[in-house]
C-alpha positions in Angstrom: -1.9 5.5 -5.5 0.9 7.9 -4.9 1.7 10.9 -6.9 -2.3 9.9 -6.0 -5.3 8.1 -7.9 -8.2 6.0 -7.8 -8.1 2.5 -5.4 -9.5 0.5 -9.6 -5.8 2.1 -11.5 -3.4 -0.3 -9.5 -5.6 -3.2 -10.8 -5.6 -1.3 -14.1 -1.5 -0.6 -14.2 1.0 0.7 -12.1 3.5 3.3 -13.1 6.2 1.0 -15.0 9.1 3.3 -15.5 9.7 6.1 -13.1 12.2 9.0 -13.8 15.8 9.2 -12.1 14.6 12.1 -9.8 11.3 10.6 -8.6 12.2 8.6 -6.2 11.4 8.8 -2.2 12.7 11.8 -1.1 13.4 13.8 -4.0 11.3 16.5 -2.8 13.7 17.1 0.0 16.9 18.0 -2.3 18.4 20.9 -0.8 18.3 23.7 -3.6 16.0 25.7 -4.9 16.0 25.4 -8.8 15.6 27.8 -11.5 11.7 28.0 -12.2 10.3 25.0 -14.3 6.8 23.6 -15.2 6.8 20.3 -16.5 3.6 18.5 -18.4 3.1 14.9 -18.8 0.3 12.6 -20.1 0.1 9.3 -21.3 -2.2 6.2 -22.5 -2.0 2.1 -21.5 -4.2 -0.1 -22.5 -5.1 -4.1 -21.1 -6.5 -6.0 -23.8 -9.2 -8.3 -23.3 -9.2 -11.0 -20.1 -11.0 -13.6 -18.5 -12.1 -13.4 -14.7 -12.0 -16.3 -12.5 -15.5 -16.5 -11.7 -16.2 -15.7 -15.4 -17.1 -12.9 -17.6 -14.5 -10.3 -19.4 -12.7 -7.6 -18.3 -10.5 -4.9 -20.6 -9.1 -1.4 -19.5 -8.2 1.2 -21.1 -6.7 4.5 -19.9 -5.4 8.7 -20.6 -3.7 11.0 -18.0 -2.4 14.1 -17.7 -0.6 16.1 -15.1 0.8 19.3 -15.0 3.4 20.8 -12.1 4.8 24.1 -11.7 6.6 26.5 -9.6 4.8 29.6 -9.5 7.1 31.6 -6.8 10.3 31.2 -5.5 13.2 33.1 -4.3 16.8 32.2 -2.9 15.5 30.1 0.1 11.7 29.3 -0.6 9.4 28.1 -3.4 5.4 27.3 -4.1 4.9 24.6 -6.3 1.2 23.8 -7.4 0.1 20.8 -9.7 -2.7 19.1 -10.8 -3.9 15.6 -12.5 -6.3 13.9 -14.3 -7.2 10.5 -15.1 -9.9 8.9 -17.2 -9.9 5.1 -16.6 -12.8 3.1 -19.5 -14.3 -0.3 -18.3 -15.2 -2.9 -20.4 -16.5 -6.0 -18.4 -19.6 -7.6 -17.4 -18.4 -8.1 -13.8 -20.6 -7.3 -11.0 -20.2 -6.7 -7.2 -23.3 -7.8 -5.6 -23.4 -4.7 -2.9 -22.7 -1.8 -5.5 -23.5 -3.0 -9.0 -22.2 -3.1 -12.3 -18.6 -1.2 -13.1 -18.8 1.9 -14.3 -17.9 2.7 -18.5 -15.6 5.6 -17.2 -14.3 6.3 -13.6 -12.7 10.2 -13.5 -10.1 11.2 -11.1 -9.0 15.0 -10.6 -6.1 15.6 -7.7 -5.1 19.3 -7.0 -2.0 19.8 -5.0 0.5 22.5 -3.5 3.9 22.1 -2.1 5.8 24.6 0.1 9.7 24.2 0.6 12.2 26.6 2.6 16.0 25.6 2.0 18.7 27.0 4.5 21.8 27.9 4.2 22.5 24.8 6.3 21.0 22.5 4.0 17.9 22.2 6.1 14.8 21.8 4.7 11.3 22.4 5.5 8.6 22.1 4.0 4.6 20.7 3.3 2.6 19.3 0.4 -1.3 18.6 0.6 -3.7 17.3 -2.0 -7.3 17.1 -2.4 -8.9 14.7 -5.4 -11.7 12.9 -6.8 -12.7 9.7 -8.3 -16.4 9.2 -9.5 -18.1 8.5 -13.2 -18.9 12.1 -13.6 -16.1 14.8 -11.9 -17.5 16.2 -8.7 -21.1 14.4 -9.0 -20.8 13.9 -5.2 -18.5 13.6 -2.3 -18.1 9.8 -1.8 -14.8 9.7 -3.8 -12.9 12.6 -2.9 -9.8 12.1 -0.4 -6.3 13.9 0.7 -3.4 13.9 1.1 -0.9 15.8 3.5 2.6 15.5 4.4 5.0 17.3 6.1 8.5 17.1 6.2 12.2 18.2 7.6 15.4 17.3 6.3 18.5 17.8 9.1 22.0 17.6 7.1 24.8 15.5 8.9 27.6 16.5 6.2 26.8 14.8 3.1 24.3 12.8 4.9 20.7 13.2 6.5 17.9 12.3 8.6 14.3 13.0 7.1 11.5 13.3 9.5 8.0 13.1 7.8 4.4 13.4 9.2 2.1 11.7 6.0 -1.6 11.0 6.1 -3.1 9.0 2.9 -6.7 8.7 2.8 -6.4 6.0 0.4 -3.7 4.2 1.1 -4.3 0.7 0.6 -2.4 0.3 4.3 -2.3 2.8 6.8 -5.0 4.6 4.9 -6.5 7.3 7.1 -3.9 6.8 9.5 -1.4 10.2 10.5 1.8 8.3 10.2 5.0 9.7 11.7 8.3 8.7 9.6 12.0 8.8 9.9 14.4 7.5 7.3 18.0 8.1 7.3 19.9 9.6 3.6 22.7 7.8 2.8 25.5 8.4 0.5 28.5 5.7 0.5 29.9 6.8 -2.5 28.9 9.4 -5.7 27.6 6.5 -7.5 25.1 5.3 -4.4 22.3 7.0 -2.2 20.0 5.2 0.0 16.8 5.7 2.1 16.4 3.3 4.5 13.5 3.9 7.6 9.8 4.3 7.4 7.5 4.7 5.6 9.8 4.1 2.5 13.1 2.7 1.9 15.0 3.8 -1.4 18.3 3.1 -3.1 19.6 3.8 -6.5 23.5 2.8 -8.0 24.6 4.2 -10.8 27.9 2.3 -11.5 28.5 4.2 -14.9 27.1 7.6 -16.7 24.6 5.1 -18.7 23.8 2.6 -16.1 21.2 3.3 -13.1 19.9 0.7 -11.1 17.1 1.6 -8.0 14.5 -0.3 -5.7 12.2 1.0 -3.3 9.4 -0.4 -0.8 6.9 1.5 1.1 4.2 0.6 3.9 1.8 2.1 2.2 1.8 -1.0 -0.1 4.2 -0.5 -3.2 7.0 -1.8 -3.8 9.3 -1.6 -7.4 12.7 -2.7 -8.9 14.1 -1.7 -12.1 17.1 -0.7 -14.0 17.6 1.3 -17.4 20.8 1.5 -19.4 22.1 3.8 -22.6 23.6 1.0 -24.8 24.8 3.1 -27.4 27.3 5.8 -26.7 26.8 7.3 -29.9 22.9 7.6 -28.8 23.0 8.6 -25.3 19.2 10.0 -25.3 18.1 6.0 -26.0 17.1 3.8 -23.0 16.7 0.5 -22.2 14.2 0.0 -19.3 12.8 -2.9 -16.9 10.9 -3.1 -14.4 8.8 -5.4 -12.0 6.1 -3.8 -9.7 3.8 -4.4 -7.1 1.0 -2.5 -5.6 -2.0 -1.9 -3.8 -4.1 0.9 -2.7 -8.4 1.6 -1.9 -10.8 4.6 -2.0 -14.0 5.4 -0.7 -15.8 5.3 -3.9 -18.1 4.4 -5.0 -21.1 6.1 -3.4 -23.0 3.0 -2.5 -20.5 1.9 0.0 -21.1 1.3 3.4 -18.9 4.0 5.2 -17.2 1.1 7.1 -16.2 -0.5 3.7 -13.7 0.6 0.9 -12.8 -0.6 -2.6 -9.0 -2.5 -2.7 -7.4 -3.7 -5.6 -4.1 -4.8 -6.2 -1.6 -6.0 -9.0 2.1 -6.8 -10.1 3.7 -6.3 -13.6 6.9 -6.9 -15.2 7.6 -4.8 -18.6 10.6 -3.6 -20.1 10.6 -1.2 -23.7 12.3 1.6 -24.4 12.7 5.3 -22.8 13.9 8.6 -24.5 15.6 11.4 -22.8 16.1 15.0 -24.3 17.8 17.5 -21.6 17.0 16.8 -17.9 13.1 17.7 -18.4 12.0 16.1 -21.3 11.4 11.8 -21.1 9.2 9.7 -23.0 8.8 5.6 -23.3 7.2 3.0 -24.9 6.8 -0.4 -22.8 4.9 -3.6 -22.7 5.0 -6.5 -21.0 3.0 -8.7 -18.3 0.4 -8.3 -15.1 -0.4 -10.6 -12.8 -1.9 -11.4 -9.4 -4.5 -9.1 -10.2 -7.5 -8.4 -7.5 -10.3 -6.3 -7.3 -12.6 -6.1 -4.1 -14.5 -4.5 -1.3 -14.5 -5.0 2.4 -12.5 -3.7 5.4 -9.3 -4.4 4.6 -6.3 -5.3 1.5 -7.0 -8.7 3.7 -10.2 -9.1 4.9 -12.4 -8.7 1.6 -16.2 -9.3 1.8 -16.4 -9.8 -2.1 -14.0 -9.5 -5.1 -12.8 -9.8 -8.6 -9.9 -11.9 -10.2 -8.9 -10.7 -13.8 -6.4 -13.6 -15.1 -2.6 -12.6 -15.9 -2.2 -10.2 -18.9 -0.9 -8.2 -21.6 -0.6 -4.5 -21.5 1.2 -1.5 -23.4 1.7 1.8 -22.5 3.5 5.2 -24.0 4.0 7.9 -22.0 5.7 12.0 -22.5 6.9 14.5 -19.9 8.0 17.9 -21.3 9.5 20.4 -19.4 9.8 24.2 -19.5 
């Protein structure tokens, strides 16, 4: 799932609320900014459900990340981060080739980005990432994937094209596959940009200072729409969010697997709650609300499954802080 995780999280959650600046293509913003580290973590939780075929199945799950530059100067900038995420099972599902769930499934994802900004406006630049998903952290090598793409941004005026070269081992589509991309950056007005091409399309409206609006689809198998507002003017740092997901994604664990075979999961939620905002760096929300069309399985394809898991629609909550410095 990208930022990166384990094929079992999209069937777990999917990020609800993303920040204003996360979406497609905010890597390829044409400054270099003053030097920041930002650290985020966060907790969601699925209570109990039935499966389809019978049996329970509850989930429960922490993260952390931390990102920082640690170089830059007027034209270039080094930006290394790193993640963690402890997903905890509780269900007495079984696939018949691998076995039982495990009680915890670790992922650790260490990455590095590399921009150069020219005078011009052009940017260049790469970002790679190596991770791992197993029940104990580096037990063996069946989990582990990367991540590498590399990308140019040509400036027409205030608009752009963005050429991209990705490859996603565990992408739930696509996965493995060196995909080339080009998406054109459009601005109609101060209020609007839009990303429209492969292997995302993007747009976000902001029609006042309190109001933002965005949706965005990739072929890697995620799509979102959602839309926060600041009510209040007298409370500008209060949010109302919504949202409504979908998503898929697979990985190579567990070690059992056939080398041909992967795990593939997918899921959709709709939530809403609300988010805080301190300064440009430092976000938090609370959220709740509803998944559905929830799959869990194994076999050579999102659509061609040998055997699989159907946890019935439910609840789920989630808080989540990002500070920066």
């Amino acid at each position: 799932m990208p930022p990166l995780r384990s094929a079992l999280l999209i069937a777990a959650s999917l990020p609800l609320i993303a920040s204003e600046s996360a979406g497609p293509g905010a890597w390829v913003i044409p400054v270099i900014r003053p030097y920041t580290a930002v650290a985020a973590g966060g907790y969601e939780y699925h209570p109990e459900v039935d499966l389809a075929d019978g049996g329970r199945f509850e989930l429960g799950f922490a993260r952390a990340s931390l990102r920082s530059q640690v170089w830059q100067d007027d034209a270039n900038e080094l930006v290394l981060s790193g993640s963690w995420q402890d997903v905890q099972f509780t269900t007495d599902a079984v696939f018949p080739s691998v076995g039982d769930f495990p009680e915890h499934l670790h992922e650790l994802q260490l990455g590095a980005m590399y921009r150069h900004v020219t005078p011009a406006r052009t940017v260049l630049g790469i970002y790679a990432a190596v991770s791992t998903a197993d029940e104990r952290p580096y037990s063996s090598s069946a989990g582990d994937g990367l991540t590498a793409v590399a990308f140019w941004r040509y400036p027409l005026a205030r608009d752009a094209w963005l050429f991209t070269l990705a490859y996603i081992d565990d992408a739930a589509i696509l996965g493995g596959v060196p995909l080339p991309g080009i998406t054109y950056e459009w601005h109609p007005d101060p209020s609007t940009t839009v990303l429209i091409g492969v292997p995302f399309s993007f747009i976000t409206w902001k029609p006042d200072k309190r109001t933002s609006l965005n949706a965005s689809v990739s072929v890697f198998g995620t799509s979102r729409m959602g839309a926060s507002t600041a009510p209040w003017e007298s409370a500008p740092w209060l949010q109302l969010q919504v949202a409504l997901e979908y998503g898929a994604d697979a990985a190579k664990w567990p070690e059992e697997l056939p080398k041909d075979k992967r795990v593939y999961a997918r899921a959709a939620k709709v939530g809403g709650g609300i988010g805080f905002r301190f300064g440009p760096l430092n976000t938090g929300s609370l959220t709740g609300g509803w998944l559905f069309a929830r799959k869990v399985g194994i076999g050579d394809s999102l659509f061609d499954l040998d055997e699989y898991i159907r946890p019935d629609p439910g609840a789920f909550v989630a808080a989540n802080l990002s500070l920066g410095f």
